[in-house]
C-alpha positions in Angstrom: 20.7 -54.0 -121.4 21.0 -50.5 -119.9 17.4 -50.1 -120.5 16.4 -53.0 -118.8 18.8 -52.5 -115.6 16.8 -49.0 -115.4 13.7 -50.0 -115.6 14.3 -53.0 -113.0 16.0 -50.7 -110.7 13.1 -47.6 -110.8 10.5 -50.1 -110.7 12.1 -51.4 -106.9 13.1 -47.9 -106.6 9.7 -46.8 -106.8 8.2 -49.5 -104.3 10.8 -48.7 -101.8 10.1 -45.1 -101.6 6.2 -45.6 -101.3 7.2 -48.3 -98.6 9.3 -46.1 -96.3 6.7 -43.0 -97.0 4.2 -45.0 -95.6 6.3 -46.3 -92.6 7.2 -42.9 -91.4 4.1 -41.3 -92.1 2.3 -43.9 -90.4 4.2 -43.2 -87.3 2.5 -39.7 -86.6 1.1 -36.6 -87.6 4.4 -34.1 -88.0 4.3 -30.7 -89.7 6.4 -31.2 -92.0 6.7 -34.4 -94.8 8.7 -36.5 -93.3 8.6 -39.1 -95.2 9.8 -37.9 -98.1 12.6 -35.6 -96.2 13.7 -38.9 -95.1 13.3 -40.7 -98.8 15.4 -37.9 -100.3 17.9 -37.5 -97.6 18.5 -41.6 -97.1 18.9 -41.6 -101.2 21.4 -39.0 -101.2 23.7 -40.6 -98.9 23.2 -44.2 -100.6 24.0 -42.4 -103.8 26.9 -40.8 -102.2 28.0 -44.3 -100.6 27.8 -45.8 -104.4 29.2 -43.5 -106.1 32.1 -43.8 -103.5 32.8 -47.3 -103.3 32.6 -47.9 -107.2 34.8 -44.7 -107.7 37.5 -46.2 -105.6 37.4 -49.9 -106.6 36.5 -49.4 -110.3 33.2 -51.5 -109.6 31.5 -52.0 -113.0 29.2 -49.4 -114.6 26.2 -51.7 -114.8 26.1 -51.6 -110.9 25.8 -48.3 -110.8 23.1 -48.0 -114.1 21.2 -50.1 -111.7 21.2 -48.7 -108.6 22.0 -45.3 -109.0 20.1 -44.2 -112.1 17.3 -46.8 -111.7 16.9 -47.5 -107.9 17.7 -44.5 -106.4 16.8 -42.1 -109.1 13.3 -43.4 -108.5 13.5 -43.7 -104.8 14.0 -40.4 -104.6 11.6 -37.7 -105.4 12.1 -34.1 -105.9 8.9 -33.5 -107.5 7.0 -34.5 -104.6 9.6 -32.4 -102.5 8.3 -29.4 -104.3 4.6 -30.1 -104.6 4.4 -30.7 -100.7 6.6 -27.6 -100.2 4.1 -25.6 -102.4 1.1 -27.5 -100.5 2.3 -26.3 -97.4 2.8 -22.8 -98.4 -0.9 -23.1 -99.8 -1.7 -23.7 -96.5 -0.2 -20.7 -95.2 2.1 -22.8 -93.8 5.5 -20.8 -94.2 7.6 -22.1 -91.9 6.8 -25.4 -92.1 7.5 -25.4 -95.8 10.5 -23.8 -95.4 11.9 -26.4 -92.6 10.6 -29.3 -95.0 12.9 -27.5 -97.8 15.7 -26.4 -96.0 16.2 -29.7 -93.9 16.2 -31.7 -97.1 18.4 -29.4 -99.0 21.0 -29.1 -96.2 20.4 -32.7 -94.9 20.6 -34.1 -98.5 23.8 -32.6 -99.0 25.7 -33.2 -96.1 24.2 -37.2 -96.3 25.4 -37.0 -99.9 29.0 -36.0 -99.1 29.3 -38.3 -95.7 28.1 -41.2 -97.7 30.9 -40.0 -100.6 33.3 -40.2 -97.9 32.7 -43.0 -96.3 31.8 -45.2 -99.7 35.7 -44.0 -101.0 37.3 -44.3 -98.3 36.1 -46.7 -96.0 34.2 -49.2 -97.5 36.3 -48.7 -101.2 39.3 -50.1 -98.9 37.1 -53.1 -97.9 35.9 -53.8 -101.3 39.2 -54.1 -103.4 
């Protein structure tokens, strides 16, 4: 069953991070990725929020098999983070590759730990 809730989950996952690539990329030439900046920083903090609101209500482990290792492992992509950080420097692009890394590193954290916060205990006190 695990399998299956993965493979649903990365397969949505998946589609949702081309989706929002597209959408912010669409929007304008920037110098950075920002699509995937805002793929990996947006996963981070619903990761955080899940991880959060199951921690605190005991929600049940299939939920977060689902969502966190299928949907969001999928949604987000570190790979991609890298290559375009390595395309960039390719490019002789240095700063811009190191803005695209930093403000995903730092970004992905902070995200990660507001959405920690605010999962346990906010929305884990609306959910029991």
């Amino acid at each position: 069953m695990s399998l299956l809730l993965v493979a649903v989950g990365g397969a949505l996952g998946a589609i949702a991070r081309y989706l929002v690539d597209f959408f912010v990329g669409s929007r304008g030439i920037t110098r950075i990725p920002l699509g995937t900046t805002v793929v990996n920083t947006s996963g981070s903090f619903a990761l955080g929020v899940l991880v959060g609101v199951l921690g605190s209500t005991g929600g049940p482990d299939w939920i977060l098999t689902l969502v966190g290792t299928g949907f969001l492992a999928a949604y987000t992509t570190f790979s991609t983070w890298m290559f375009e950080a390595a395309r960039l420097l390719q490019r002789g692009a240095y700063r811009a590759a190191l803005l695209h890394l930093f403000l995903t590193a730092v970004l992905g954290v902070v995200l990660a730990v507001a959405g920690l916060w605010l999962g346990s205990a906010v929305l884990g006190q609306v959910f029991r």
